[in-house]
GUPAMI-216559 format. One record per residue (C-alpha): residue number from 1; x, y, z. Coordinates in pm, 1 decimal. Last residue first. Example, Ala and Ser with C-alpha at 12.3 -4.5 7.8 and 13.67 -1.06 7.14 Angstrom:
+-----+----------+----------+----------+
| num |     east |    north |       up |
+-----+----------+----------+----------+
|   2 |   1367.0 |   -106.0 |    714.0 |
|   1 |   1230.0 |   -450.0 |    780.0 |
+-----+----------+----------+----------+
***
This chain:
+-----+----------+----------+----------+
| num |     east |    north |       up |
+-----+----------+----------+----------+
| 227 |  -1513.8 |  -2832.2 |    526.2 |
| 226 |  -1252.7 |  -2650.7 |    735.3 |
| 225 |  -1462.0 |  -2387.7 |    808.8 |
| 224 |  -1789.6 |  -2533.3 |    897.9 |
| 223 |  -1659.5 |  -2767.4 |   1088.8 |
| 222 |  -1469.3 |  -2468.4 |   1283.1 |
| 221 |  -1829.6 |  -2301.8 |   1324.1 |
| 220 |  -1893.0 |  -2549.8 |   1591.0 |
| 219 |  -1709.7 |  -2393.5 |   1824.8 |
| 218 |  -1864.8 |  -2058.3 |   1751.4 |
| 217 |  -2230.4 |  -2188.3 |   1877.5 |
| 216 |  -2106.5 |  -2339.0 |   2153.5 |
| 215 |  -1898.9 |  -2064.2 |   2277.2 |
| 214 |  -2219.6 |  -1848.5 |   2240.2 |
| 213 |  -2416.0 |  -2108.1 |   2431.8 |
| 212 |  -2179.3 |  -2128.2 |   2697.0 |
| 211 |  -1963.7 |  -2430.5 |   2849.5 |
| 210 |  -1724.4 |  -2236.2 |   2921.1 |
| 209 |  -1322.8 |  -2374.1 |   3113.9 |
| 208 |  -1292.8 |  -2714.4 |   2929.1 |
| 207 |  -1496.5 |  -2811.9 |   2644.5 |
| 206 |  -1642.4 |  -2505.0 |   2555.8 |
| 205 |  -1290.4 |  -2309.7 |   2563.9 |
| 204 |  -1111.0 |  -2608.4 |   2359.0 |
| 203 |  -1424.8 |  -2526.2 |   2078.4 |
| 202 |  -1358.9 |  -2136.5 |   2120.3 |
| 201 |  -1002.3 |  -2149.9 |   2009.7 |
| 200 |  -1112.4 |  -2350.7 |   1758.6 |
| 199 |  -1324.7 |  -2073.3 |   1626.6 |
| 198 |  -1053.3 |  -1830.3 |   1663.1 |
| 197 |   -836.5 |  -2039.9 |   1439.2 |
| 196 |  -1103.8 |  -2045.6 |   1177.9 |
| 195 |  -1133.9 |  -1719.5 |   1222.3 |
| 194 |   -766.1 |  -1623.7 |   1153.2 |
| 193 |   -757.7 |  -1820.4 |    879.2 |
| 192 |  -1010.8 |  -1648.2 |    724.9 |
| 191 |   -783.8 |  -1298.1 |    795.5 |
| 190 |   -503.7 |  -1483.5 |    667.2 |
| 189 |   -665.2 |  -1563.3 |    346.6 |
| 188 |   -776.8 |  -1217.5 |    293.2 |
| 187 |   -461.6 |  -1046.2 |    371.2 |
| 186 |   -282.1 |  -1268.7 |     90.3 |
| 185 |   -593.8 |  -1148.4 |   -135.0 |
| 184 |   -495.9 |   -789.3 |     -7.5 |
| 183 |   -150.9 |   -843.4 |   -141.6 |
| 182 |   -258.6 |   -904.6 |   -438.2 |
| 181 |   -501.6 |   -631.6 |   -506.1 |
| 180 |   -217.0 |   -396.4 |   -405.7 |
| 179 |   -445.2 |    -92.7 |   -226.6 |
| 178 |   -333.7 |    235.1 |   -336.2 |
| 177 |   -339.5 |    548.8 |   -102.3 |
| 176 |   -549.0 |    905.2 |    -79.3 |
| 175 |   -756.0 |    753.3 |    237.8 |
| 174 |  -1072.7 |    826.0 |    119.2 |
| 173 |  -1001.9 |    726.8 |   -244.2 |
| 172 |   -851.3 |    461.5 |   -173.1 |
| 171 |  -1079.0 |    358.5 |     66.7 |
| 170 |  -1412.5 |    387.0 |   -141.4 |
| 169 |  -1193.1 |    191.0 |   -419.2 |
| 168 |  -1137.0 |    -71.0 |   -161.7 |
| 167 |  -1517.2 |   -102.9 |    -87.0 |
| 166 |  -1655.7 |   -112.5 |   -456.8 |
| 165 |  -1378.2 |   -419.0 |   -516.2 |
| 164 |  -1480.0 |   -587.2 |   -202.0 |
| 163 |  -1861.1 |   -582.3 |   -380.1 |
| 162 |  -2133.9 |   -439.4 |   -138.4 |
| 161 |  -2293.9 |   -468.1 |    161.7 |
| 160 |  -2261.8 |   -800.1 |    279.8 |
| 159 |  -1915.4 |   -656.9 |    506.9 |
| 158 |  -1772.5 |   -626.8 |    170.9 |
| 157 |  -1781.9 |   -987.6 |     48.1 |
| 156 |  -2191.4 |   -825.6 |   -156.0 |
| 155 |  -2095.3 |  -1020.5 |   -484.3 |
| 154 |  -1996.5 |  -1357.9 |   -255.0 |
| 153 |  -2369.7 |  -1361.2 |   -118.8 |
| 152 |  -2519.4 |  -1271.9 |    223.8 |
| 151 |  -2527.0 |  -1518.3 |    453.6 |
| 150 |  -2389.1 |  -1307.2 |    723.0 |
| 149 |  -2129.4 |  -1098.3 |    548.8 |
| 148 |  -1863.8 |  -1113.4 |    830.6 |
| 147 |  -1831.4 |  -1465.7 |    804.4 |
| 146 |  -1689.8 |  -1453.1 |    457.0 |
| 145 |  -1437.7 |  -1262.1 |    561.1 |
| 144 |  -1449.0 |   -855.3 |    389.4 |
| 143 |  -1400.9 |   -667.2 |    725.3 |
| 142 |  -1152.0 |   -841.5 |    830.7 |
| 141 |   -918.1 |   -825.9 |    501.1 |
| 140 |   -983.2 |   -439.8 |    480.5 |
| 139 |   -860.0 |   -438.7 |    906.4 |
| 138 |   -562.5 |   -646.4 |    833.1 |
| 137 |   -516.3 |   -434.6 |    486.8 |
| 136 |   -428.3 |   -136.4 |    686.8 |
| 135 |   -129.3 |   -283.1 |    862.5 |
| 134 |     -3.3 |   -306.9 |   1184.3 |
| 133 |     46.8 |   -108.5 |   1502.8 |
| 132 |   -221.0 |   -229.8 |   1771.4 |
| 131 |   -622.3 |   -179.8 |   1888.2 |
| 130 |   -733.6 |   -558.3 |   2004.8 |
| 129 |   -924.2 |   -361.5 |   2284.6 |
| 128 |  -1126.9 |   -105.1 |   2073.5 |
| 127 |  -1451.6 |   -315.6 |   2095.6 |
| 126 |  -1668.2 |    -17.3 |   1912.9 |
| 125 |  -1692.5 |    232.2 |   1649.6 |
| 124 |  -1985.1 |    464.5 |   1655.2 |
| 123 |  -2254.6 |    674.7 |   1496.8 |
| 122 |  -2248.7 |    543.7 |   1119.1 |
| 121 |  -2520.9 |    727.5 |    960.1 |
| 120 |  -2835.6 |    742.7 |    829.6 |
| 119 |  -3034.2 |    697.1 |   1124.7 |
| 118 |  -2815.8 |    636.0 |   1401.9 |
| 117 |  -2538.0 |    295.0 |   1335.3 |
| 116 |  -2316.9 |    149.0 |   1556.1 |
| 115 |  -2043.8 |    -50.7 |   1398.6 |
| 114 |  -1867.3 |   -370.3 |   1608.4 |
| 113 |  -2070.4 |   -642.2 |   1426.3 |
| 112 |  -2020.2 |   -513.0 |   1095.0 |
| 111 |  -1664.6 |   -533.4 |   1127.7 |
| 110 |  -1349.0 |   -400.6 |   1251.7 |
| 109 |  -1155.0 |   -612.9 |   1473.8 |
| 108 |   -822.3 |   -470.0 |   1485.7 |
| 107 |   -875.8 |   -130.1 |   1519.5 |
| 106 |   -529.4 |   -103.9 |   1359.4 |
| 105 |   -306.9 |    208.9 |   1398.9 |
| 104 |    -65.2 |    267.8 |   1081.0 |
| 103 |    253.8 |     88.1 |    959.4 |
| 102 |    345.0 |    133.9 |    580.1 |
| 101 |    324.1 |   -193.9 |    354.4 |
| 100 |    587.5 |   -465.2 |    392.8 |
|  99 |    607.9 |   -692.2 |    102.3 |
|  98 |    392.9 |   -974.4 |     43.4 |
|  97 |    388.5 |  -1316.5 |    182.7 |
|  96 |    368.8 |  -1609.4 |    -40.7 |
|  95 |    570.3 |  -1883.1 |    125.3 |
|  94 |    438.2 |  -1807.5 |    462.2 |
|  93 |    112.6 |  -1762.0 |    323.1 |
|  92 |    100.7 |  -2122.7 |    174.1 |
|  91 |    234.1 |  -2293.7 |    449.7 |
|  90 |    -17.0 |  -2160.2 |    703.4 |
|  89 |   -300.7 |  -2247.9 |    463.7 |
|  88 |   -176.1 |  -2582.9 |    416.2 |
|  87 |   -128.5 |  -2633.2 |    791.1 |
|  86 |   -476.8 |  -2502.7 |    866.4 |
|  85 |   -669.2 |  -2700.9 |    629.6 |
|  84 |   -446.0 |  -3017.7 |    721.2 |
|  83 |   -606.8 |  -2973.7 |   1102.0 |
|  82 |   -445.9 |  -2807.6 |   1371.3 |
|  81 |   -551.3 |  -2878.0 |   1774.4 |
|  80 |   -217.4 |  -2832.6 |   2011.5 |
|  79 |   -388.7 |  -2491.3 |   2139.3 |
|  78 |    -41.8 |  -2319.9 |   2170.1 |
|  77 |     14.9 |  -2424.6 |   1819.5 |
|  76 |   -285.2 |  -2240.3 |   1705.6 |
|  75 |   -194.3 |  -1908.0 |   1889.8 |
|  74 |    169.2 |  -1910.4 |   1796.0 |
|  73 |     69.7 |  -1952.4 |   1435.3 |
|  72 |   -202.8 |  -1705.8 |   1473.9 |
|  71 |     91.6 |  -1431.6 |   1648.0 |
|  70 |    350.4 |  -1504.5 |   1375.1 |
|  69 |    112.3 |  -1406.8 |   1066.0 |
|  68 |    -36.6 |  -1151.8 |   1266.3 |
|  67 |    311.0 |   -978.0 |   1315.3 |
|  66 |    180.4 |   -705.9 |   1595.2 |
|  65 |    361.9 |   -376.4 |   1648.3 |
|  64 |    282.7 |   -223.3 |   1973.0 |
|  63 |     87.8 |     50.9 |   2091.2 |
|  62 |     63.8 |    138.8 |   2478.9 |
|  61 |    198.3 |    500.4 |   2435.1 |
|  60 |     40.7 |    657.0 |   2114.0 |
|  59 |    304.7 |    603.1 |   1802.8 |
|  58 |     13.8 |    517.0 |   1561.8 |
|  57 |   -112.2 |    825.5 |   1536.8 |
|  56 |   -464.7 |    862.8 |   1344.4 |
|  55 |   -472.1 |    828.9 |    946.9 |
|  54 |   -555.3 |    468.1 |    967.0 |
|  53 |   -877.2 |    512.6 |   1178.1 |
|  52 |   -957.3 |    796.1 |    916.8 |
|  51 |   -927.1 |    531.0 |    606.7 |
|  50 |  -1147.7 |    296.4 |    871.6 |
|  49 |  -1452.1 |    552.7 |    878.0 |
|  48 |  -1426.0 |    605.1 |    510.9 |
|  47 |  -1448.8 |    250.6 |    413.2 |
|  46 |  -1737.5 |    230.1 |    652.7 |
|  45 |  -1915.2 |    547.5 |    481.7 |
|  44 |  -1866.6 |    367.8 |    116.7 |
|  43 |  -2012.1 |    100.6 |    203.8 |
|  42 |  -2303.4 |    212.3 |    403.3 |
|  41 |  -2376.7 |    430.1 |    113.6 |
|  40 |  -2415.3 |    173.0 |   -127.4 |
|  39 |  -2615.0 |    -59.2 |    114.2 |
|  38 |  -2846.6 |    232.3 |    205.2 |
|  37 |  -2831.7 |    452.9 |    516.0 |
|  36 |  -2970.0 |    764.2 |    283.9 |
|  35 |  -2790.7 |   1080.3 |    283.1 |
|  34 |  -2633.7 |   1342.7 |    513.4 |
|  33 |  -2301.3 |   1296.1 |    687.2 |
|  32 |  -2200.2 |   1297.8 |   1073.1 |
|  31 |  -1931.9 |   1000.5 |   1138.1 |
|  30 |  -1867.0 |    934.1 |   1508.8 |
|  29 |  -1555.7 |    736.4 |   1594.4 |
|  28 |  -1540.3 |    604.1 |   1935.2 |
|  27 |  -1614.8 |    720.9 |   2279.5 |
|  26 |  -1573.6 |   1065.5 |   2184.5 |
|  25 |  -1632.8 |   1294.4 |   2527.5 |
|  24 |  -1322.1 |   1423.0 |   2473.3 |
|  23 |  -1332.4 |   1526.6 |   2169.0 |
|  22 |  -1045.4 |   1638.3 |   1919.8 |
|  21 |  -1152.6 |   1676.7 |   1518.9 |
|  20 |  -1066.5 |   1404.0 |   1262.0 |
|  19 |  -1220.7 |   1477.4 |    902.4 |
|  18 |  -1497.2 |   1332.9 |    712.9 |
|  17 |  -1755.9 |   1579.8 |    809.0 |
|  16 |  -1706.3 |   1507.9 |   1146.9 |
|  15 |  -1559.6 |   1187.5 |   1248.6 |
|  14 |  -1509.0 |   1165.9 |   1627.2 |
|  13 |  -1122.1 |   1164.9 |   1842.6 |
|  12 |  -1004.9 |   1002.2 |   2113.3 |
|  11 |   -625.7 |    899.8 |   2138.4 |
|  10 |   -549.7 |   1246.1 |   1911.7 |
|   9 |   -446.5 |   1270.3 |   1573.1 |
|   8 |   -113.8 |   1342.5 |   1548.4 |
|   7 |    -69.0 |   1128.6 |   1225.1 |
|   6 |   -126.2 |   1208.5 |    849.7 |
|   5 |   -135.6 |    951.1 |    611.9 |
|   4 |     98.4 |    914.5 |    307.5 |
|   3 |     84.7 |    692.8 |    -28.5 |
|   2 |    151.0 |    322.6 |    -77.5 |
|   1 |      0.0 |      0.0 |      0.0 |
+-----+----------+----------+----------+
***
């Protein structure tokens, strides 16, 4: 990904207008803009939304750097439960990763899930505690999983409100940088990898410590996955 961001942006901050202003009483990011709450214009407001997460300061104290390929490798070999799908896909984007792209603050978990919306418009970003220095196309990967689009189909991957194509042109143009296709596929798989990992995360949970619904229900999305 190439092109410049600005940083200095404060801790807590709200979208107004597309641009980051101070507030203190900002809980998340708050986007005020007129127009219709339709699937279109949902897509294009959450790309903007995430181009001005990118643009804040990354150098806050607290951040770190975060290799996601390393950390979901540790993660799954700490659980001592892989399967062929994972170890394939692990080999594959080891041996395919793309070059380095500019660091910028990473929400982390940005989806549909974790986006308030008022009206018309997006009112808030939540669940800020996986926040870290990484890279922008973590958070376009997430966003984009299959999981993430609720049934809807492969034409709407964007969060299942549009095309992923529509939603990285939104966020180049909002965020005035270019988004390597490739690379973002690489992104992509890791990000489903990711879930599927999470997923089994959530099976050893049920079994052992949480014996929940929720963890339940997640558990047994890792058939799902890796069928």
């Amino acid at each position: 990904m190439s092109g410049s961001r600005s940083s200095s942006a404060p801790a807590e901050f709200k979208i107004g207008h597309d641009e980051l202003v101070a507030g203190d009483e900002a809980a998340g990011f708050q986007r005020n803009a007129a127009g219709s709450r339709d699937d279109e214009a949902a897509e294009v407001g959450d790309s903007q939304a995430l181009a001005a997460i990118h643009r804040a300061d990354a150098h806050a104290p607290g951040l770190t750097y975060e290799d996601q390929l390393v950390e979901w490798r540790q993660r799954l070999d700490a659980m001592g439960d892989t399967t062929a799908t994972f170890e394939w896909g692990f080999r594959w984007l080891a041996a395919h990763r793309p070059e380095q792209s500019p660091t910028v603050l990473v929400h982390g978990d940005f989806r549909m899930g974790n986006l308030i919306v008022d009206g018309s418009d997006l009112a808030a970003v939540l669940d800020w505690e996986l926040v870290h220095v990484g890279h922008a196309y973590e958070d376009l990967a997430w966003f984009c999983i299959r999981a993430w689009r609720f049934g809807a189909p492969a034409s709407q991957g964007a969060g299942g409100l549009g095309s992923i194509e529509n939603f990285l042109v939104a966020y180049e143009q909002a965020s005035a940088t270019t988004v390597d296709r490739v690379a973002f596929h690489w992104w992509l798989v890791l990000a489903t990898l990711r879930w599927g990992v999470m997923c089994t995360g959530s099976l050893g949970a049920f079994r052992s410590v949480d014996a929940s619904v929720e963890r339940a229900m997640i558990a047994r999305r890792k058939i799902r996955w890796c069928a």
